[in-house]
MARVO-324984 format. One record per residue: x, y, z of N, C-alpha, C in turn; residue number from 1. Coordinates in pm, 1 decimal. Layout:
N
       n_x       n_y       n_z      ca_x      ca_y      ca_z       c_x       c_y       c_z  num
         X         Y         Z         X         Y         Z         X         Y         Z  NUM
...
//
This chain:
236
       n_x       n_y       n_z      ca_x      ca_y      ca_z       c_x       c_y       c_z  num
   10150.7   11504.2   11030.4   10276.1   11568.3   10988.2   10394.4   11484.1   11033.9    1
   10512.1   11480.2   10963.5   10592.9   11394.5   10990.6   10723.8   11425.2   11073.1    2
   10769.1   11363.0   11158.6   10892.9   11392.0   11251.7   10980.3   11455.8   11183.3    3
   11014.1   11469.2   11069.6   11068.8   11549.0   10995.4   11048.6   11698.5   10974.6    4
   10923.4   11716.0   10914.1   10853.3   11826.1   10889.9   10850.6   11920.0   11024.7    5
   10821.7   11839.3   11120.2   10826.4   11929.5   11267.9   10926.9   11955.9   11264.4    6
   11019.0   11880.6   11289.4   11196.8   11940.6   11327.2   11230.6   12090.6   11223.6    7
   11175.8   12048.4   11134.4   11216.7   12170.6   11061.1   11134.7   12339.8   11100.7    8
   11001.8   12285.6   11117.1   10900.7   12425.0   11155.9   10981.7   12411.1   11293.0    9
   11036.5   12337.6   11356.1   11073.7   12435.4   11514.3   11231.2   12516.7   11465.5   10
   11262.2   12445.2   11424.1   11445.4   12493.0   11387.1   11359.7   12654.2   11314.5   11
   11291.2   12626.1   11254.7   11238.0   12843.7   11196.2   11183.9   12893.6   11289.0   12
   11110.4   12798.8   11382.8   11042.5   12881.0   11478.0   11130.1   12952.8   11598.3   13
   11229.5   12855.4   11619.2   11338.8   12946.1   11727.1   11462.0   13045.5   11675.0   14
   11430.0   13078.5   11520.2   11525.3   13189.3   11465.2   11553.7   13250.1   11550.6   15
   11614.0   13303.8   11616.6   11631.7   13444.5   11641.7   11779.9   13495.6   11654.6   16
   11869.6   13411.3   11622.8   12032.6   13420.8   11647.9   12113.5   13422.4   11487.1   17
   12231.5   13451.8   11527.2   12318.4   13555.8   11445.9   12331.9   13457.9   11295.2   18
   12345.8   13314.2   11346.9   12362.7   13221.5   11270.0   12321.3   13117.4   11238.8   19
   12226.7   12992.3   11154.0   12178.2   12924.8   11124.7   12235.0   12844.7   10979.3   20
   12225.0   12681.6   11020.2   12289.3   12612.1   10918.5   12190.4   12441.4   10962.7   21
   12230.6   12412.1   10783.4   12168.1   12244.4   10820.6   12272.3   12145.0   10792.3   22
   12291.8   12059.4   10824.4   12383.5   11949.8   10800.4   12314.0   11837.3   10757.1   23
   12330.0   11744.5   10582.4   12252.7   11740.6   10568.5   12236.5   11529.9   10624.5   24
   12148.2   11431.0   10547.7   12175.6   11312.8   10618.0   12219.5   11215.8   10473.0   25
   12176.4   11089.8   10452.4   12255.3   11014.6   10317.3   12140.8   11108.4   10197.9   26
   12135.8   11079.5   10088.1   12074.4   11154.8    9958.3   12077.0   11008.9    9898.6   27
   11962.7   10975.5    9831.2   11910.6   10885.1    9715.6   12057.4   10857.4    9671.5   28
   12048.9   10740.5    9597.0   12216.4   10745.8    9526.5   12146.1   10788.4    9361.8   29
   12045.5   10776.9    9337.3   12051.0   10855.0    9189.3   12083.2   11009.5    9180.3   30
   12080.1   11049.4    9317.8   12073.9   11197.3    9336.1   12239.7   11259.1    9330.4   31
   12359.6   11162.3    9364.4   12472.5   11155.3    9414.2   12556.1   11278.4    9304.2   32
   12515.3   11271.1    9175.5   12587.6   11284.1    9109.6   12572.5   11461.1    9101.3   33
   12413.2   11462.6    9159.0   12369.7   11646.4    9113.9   12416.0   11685.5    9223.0   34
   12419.9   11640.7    9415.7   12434.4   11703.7    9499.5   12524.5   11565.6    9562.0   35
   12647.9   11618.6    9644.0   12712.5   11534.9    9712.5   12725.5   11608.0    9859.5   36
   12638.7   11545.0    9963.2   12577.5   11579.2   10074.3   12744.1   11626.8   10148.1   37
   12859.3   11570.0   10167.0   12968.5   11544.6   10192.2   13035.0   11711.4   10201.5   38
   13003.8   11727.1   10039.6   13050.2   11863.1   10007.1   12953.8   11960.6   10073.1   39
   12827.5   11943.8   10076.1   12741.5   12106.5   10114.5   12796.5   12052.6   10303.2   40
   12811.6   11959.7   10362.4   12810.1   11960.2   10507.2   12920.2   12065.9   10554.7   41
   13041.3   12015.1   10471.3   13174.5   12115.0   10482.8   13166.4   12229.8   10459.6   42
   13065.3   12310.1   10389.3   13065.3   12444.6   10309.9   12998.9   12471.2   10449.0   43
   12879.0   12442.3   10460.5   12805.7   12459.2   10621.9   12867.4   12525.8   10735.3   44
   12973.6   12398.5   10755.3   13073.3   12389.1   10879.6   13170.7   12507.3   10876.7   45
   13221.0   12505.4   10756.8   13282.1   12656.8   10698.3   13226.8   12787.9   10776.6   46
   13127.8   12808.3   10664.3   13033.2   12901.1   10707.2   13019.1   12945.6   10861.0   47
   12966.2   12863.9   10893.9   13006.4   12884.0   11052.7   13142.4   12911.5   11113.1   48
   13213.9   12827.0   11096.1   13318.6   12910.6   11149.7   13328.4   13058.9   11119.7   49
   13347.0   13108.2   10989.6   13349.1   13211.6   10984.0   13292.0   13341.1   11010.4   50
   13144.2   13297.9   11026.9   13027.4   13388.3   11084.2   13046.3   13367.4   11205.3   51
   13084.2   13295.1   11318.7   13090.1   13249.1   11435.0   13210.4   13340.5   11509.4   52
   13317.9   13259.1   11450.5   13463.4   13289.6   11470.3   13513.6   13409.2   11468.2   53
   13466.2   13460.6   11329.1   13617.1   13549.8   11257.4   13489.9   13694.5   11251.9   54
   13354.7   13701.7   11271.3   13267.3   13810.8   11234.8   13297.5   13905.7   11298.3   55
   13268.3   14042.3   11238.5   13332.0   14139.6   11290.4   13232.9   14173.3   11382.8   56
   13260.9   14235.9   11502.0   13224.4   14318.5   11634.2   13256.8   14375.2   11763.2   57
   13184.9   14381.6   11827.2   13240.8   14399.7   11967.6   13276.4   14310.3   12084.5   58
   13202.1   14188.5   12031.9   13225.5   14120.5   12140.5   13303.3   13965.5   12048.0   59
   13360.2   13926.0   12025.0   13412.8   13841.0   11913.8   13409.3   13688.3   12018.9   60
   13359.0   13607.1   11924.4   13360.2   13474.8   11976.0   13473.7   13399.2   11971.3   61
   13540.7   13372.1   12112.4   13640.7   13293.1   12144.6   13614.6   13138.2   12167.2   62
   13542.5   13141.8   12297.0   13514.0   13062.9   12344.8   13360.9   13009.9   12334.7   63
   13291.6   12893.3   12265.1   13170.0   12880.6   12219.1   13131.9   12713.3   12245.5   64
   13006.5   12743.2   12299.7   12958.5   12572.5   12336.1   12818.2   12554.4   12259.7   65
   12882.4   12419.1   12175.7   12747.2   12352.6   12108.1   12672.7   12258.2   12212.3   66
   12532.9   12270.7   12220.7   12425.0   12208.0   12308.9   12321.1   12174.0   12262.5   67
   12341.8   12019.2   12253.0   12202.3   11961.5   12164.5   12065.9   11978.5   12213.1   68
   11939.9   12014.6   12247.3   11832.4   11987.7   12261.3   11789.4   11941.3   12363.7   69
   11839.9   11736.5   12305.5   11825.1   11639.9   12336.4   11941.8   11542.8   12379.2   70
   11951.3   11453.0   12459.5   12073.8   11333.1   12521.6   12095.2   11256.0   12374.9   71
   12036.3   11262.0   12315.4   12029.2   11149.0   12166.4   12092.8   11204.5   12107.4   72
   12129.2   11343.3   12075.5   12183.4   11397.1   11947.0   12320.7   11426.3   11910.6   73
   12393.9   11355.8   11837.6   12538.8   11373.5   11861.1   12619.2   11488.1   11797.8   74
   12655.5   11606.2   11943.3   12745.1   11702.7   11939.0   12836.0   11682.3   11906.7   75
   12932.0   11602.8   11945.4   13075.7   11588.1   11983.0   13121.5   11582.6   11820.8   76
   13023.5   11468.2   11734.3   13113.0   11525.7   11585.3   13112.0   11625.5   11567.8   77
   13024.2   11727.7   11551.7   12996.1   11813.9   11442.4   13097.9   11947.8   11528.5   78
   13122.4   11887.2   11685.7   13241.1   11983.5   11747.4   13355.7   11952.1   11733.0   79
   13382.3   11833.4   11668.9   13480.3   11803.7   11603.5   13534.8   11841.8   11459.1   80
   13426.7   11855.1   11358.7   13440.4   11936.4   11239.9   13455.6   12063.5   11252.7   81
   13404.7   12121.0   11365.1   13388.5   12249.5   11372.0   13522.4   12293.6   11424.4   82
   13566.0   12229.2   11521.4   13729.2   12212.7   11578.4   13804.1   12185.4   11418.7   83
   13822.8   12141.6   11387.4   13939.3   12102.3   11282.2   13940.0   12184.9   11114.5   84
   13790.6   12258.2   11143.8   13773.8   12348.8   10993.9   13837.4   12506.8   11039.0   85
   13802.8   12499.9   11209.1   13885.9   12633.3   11239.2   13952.9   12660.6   11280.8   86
   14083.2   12522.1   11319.2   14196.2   12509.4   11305.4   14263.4   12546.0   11127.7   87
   14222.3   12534.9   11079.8   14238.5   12550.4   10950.7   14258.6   12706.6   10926.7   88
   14149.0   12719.8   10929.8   14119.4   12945.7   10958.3   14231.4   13005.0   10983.1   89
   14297.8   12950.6   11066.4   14364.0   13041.3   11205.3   14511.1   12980.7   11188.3   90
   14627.5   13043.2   11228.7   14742.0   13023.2   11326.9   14730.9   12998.9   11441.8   91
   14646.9   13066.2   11500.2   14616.9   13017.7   11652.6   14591.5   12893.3   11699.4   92
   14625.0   12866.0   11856.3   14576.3   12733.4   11927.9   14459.4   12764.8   11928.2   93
   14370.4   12613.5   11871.4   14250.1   12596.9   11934.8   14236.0   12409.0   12021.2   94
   14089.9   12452.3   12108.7   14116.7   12346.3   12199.4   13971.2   12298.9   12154.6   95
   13962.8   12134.3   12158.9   13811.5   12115.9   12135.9   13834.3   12041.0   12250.3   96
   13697.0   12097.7   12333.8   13651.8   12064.0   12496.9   13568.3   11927.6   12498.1   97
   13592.9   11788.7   12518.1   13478.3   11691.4   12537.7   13419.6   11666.2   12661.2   98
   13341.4   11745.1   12623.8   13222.3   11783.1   12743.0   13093.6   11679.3   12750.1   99
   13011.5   11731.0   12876.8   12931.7   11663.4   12914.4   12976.6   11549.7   13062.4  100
   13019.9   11628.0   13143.4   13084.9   11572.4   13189.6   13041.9   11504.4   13385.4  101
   12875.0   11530.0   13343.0   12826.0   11467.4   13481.7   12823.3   11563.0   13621.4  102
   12770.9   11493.9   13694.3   12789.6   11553.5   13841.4   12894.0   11610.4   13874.7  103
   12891.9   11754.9   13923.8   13004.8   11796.1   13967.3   13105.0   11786.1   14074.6  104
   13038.9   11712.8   14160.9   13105.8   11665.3   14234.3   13201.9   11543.4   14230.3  105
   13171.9   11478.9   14064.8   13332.1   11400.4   14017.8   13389.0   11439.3   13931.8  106
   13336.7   11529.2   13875.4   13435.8   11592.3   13775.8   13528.4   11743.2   13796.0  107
   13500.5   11759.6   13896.5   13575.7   11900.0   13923.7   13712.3   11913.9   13913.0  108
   13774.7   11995.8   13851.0   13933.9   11955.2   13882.2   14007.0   12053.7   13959.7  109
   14083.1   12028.4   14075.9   14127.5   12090.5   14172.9   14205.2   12193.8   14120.3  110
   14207.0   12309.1   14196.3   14258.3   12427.3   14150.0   14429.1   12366.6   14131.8  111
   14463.5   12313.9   14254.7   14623.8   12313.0   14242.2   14648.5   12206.6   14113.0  112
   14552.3   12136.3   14060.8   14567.1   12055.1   13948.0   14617.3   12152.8   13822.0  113
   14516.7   12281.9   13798.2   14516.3   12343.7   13697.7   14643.0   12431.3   13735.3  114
   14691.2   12460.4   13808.8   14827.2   12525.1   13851.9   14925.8   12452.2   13815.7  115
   14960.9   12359.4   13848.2   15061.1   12261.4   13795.6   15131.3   12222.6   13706.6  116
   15027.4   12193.9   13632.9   15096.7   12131.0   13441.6   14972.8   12198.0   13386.1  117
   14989.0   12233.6   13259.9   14935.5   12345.5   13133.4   14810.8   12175.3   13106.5  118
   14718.7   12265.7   13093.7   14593.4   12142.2   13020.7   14666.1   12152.5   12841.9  119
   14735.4   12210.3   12780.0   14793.6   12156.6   12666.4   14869.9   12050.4   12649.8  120
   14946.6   12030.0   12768.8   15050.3   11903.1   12775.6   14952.0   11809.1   12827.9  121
   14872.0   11817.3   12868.2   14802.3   11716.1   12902.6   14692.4   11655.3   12801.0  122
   14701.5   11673.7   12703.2   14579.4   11677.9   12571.5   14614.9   11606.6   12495.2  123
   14568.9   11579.2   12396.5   14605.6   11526.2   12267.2   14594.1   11627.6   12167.4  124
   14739.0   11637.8   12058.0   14715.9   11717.8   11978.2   14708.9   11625.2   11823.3  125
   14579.8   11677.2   11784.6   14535.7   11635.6   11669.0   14543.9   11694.7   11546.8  126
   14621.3   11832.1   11571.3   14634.2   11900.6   11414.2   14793.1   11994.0   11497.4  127
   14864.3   12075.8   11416.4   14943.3   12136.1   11448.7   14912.5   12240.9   11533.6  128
   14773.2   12308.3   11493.6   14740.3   12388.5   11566.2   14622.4   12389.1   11645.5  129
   14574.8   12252.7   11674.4   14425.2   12203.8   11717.2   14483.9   12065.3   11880.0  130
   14380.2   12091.6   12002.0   14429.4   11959.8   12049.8   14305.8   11978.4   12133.2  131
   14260.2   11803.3   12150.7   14183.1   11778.4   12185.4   14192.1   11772.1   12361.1  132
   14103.2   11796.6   12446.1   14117.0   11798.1   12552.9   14019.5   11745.0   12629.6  133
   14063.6   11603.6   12681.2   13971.8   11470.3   12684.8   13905.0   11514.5   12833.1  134
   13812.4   11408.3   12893.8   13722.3   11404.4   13000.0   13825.5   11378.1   13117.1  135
   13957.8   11303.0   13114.2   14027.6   11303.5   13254.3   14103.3   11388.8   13248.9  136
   14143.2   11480.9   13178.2   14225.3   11639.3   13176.9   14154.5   11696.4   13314.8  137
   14000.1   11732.1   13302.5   13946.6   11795.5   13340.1   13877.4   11765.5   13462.1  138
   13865.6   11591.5   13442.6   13745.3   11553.9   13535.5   13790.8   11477.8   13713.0  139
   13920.4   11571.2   13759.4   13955.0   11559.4   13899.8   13850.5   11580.8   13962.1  140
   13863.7   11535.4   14103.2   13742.3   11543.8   14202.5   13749.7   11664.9   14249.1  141
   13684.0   11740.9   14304.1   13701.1   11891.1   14380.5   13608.4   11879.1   14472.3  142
   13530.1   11833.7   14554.1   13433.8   11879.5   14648.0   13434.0   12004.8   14671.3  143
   13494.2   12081.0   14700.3   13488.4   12216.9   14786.1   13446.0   12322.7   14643.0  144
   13456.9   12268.0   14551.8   13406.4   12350.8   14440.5   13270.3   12373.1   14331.9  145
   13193.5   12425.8   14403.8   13018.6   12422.1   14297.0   13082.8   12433.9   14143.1  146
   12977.8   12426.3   14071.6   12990.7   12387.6   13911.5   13088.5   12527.2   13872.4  147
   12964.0   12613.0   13890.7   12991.3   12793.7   13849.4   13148.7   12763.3   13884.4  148
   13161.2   12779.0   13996.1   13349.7   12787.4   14025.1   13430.2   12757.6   13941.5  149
   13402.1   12602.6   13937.9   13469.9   12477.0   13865.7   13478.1   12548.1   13723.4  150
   13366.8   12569.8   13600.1   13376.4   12623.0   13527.7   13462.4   12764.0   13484.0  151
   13427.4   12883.2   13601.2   13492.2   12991.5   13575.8   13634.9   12938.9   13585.2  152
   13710.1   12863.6   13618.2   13854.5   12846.4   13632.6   13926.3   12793.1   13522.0  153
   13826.6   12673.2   13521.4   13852.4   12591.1   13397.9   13856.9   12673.9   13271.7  154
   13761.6   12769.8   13228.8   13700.4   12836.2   13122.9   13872.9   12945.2   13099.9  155
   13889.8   13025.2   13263.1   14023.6   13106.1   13258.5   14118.9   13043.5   13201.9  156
   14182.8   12923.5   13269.8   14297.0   12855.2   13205.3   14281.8   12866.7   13088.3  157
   14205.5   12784.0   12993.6   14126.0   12700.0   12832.0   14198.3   12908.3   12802.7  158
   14168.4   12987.3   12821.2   14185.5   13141.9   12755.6   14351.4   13195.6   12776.0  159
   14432.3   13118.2   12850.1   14553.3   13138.0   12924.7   14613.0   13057.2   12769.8  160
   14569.1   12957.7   12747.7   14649.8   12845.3   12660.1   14590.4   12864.1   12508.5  161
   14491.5   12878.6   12503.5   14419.3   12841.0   12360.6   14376.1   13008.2   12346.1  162
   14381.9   13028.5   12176.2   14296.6   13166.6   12128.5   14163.6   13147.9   12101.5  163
   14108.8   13045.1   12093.1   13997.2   12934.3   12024.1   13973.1   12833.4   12134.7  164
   13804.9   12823.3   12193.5   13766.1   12698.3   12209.3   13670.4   12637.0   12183.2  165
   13640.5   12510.8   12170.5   13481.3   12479.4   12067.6   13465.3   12346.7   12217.3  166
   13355.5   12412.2   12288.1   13323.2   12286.0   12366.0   13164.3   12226.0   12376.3  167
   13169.1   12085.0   12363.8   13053.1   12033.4   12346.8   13006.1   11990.7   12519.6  168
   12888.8   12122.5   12501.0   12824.8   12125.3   12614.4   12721.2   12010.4   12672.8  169
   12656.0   12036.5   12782.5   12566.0   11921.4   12839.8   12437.5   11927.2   12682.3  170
   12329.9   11888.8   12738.0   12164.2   11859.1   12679.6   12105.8   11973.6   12719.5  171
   12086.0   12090.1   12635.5   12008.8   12207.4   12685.6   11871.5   12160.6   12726.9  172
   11828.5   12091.5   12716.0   11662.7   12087.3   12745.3   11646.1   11957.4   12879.3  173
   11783.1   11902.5   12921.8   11762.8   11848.7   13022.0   11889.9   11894.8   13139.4  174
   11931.2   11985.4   13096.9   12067.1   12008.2   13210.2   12049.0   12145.7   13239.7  175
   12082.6   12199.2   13358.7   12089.5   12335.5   13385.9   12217.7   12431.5   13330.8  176
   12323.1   12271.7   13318.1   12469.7   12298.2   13269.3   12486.2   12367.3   13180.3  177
   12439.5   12360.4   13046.3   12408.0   12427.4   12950.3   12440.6   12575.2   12962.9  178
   12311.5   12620.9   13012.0   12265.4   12757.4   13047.4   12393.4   12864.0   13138.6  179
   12441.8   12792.5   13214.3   12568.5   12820.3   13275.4   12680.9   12868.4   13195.7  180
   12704.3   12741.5   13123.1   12812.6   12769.7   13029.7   12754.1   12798.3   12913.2  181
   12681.5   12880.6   12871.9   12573.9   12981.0   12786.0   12641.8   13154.6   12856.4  182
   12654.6   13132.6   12942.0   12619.8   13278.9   13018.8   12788.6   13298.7   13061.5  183
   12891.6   13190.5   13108.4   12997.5   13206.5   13091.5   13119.5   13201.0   12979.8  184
   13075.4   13167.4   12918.3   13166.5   13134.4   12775.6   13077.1   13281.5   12673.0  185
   13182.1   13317.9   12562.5   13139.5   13392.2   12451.1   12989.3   13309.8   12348.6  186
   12941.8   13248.9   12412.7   12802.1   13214.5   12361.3   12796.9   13103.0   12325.2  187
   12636.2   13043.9   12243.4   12611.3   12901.2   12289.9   12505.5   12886.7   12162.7  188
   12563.9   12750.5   12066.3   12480.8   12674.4   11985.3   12400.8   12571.5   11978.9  189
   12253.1   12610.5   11939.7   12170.0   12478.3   11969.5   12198.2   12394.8   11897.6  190
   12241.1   12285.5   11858.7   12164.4   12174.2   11766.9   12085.1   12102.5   11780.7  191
   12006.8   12061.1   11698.2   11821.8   12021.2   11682.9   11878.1   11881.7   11547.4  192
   11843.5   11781.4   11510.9   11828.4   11668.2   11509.2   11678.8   11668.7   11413.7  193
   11691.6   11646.7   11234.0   11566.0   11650.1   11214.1   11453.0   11537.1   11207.0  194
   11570.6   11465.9   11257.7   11491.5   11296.7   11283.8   11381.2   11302.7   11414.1  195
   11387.4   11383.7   11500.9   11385.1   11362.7   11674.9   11327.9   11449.7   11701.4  196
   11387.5   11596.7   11697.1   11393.3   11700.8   11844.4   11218.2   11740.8   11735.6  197
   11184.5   11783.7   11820.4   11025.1   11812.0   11844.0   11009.9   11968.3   11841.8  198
   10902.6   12047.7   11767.0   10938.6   12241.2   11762.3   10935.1   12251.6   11963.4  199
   10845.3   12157.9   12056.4   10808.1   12219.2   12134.8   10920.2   12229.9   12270.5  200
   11028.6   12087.8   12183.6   11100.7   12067.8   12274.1   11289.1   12225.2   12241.2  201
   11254.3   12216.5   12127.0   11338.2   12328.4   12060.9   11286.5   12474.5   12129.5  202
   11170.0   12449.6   12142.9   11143.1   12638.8   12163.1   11174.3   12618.9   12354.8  203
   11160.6   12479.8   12427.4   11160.9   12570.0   12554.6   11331.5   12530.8   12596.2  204
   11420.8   12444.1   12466.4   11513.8   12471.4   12560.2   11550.3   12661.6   12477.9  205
   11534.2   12685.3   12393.9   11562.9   12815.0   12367.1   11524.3   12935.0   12491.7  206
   11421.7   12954.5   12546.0   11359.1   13002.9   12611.4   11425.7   12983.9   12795.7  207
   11432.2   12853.1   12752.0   11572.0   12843.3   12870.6   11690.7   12945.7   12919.7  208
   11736.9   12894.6   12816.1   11893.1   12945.2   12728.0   11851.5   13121.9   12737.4  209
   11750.6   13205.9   12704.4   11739.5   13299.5   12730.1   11707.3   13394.9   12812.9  210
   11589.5   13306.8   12922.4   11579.2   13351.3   13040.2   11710.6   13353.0   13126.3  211
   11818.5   13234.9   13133.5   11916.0   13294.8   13182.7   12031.7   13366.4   13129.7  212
   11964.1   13476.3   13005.3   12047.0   13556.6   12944.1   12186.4   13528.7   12853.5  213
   12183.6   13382.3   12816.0   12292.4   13308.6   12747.4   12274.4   13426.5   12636.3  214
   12362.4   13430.5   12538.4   12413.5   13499.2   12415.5   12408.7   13375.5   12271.5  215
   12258.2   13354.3   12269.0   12250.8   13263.3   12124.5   12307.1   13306.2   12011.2  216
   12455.8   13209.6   11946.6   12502.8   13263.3   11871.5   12452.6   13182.4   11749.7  217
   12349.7   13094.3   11734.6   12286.6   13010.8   11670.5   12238.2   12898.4   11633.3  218
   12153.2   12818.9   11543.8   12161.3   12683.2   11553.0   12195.7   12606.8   11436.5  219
   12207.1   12450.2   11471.7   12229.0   12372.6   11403.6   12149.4   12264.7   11393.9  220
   12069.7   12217.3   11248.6   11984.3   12139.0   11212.8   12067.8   12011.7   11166.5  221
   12091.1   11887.6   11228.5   12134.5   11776.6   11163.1   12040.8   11704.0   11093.1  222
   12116.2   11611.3   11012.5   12028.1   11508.1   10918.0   11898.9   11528.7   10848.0  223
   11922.9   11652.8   10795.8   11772.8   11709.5   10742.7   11822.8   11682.4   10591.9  224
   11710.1   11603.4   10598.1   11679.8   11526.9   10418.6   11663.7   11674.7   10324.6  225
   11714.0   11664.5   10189.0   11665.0   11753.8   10137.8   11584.2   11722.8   10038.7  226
   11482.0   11733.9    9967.8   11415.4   11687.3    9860.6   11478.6   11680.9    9734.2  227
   11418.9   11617.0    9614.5   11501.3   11683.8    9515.2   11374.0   11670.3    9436.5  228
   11397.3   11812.7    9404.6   11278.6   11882.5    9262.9   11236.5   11733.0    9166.5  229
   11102.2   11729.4    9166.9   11048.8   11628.8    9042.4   11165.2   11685.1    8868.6  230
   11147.0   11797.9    8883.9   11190.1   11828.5    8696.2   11320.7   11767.4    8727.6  231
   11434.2   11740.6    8781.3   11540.9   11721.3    8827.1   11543.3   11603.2    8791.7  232
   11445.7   11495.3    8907.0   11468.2   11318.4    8884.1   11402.2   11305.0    8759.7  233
   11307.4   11352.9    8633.8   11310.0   11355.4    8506.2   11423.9   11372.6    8397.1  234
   11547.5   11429.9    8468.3   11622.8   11442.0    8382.3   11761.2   11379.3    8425.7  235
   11747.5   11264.9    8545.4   11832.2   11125.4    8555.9   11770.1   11024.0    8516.1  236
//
């Protein structure tokens, strides 16, 4: 069976959350003209926001961290599309978090840091109502502060300034970080990789993610080829 085919039986096998989407990878160029991969990625990204973001309930998602799998799989775009499609949505500030940010003991940022000057002035703003909020915003030294701390403060401010945050979390299946900011933030997206991530490596970071009671708000399948029907390439 092919690295492909797996990625896909694990991405069904760890259903169990509110929301699910694929993003897709290049398409044949004879195919270009019936499906333009470009367009379904954005409808995707859409989608999500809106099921994510804007869905109605009780507990409404503010604050949300995408967490790949795997160290290989790249978050940071697709938290970047996801940042700038729901800047779009909204009037509101949103902040996209570039995370992943190592040992905590160099990245901590001192309380009197976050007292001081607003992490908005300190950012880059990339849309009128969108700003990015880079790795030295955040990544002061703190010794005297464990992760949990560091996070709960950081997480308060990011809710003081922004209505919206989209942060790209550690490697669920190799960081404990993850799971943390799973359980402190309004919930937490896998993405799975259909080139790579493996069903077995998908189901235990899920299982992770749930033993410490994170709030799976769903996943995300990158670069998954889609076929195209034989009757179809008969009639290019």
């Amino acid at each position: 069976m092919s690295a492909n085919a797996n990625a896909v039986q694990g991405h069904k096998a760890i259903r169990s959350s509110t929301w699910e989407s694929a993003l897709p990878a290049e398409m044949p160029d004879r195919a270009v003209d019936q499906w333009n991969p470009e367009d379904f990625a954005r409808e995707q990204i859409l989608s999500l926001v809106r099921r994510v973001f804007f869905a109605n309930g009780d507990r409404p998602a503010k604050q949300v961290v995408f967490s790949a799998v795997e160290r290989n799989i790249d978050v940071l775009s697709i938290c970047d599309r996801v940042a700038k499609a729901l800047a779009k949505q909204t009037i509101e500030h949103v902040a996209l978090v570039d995370g992943d940010y190592g040992p905590v003991e160099e990245t901590c940022m001192r309380p009197s840091s976050l007292r001081s000057t607003s992490i908005k002035s300190r950012s880059t703003r990339i849309a009128v109502n969108l700003w990015r909020v880079p790795r030295a915003v955040i990544g002061e030294v703190n010794h005297g502060s464990g992760t949990g701390l560091h996070w709960l403060r950081l997480l308060e401010e990011l809710r003081k300034e922004f209505e919206f945050v989209v942060i790209q979390g550690p490697a669920a299946g190799t960081s404990s970080e993850s799971a943390l900011l799973g359980q402190l933030t309004d919930g937490i997206i896998l993405v799975l990789d259909a080139r790579s991530t493996r069903r077995a490596a998908a189901r235990k970071a899920k299982e992770t993610l749930d033993a410490a009671q994170c709030r799976m708000l769903g996943t995300v399948l990158t670069h998954r080829m889609f076929p195209i029907p034989e009757r179809i390439y008969r009639r290019l």
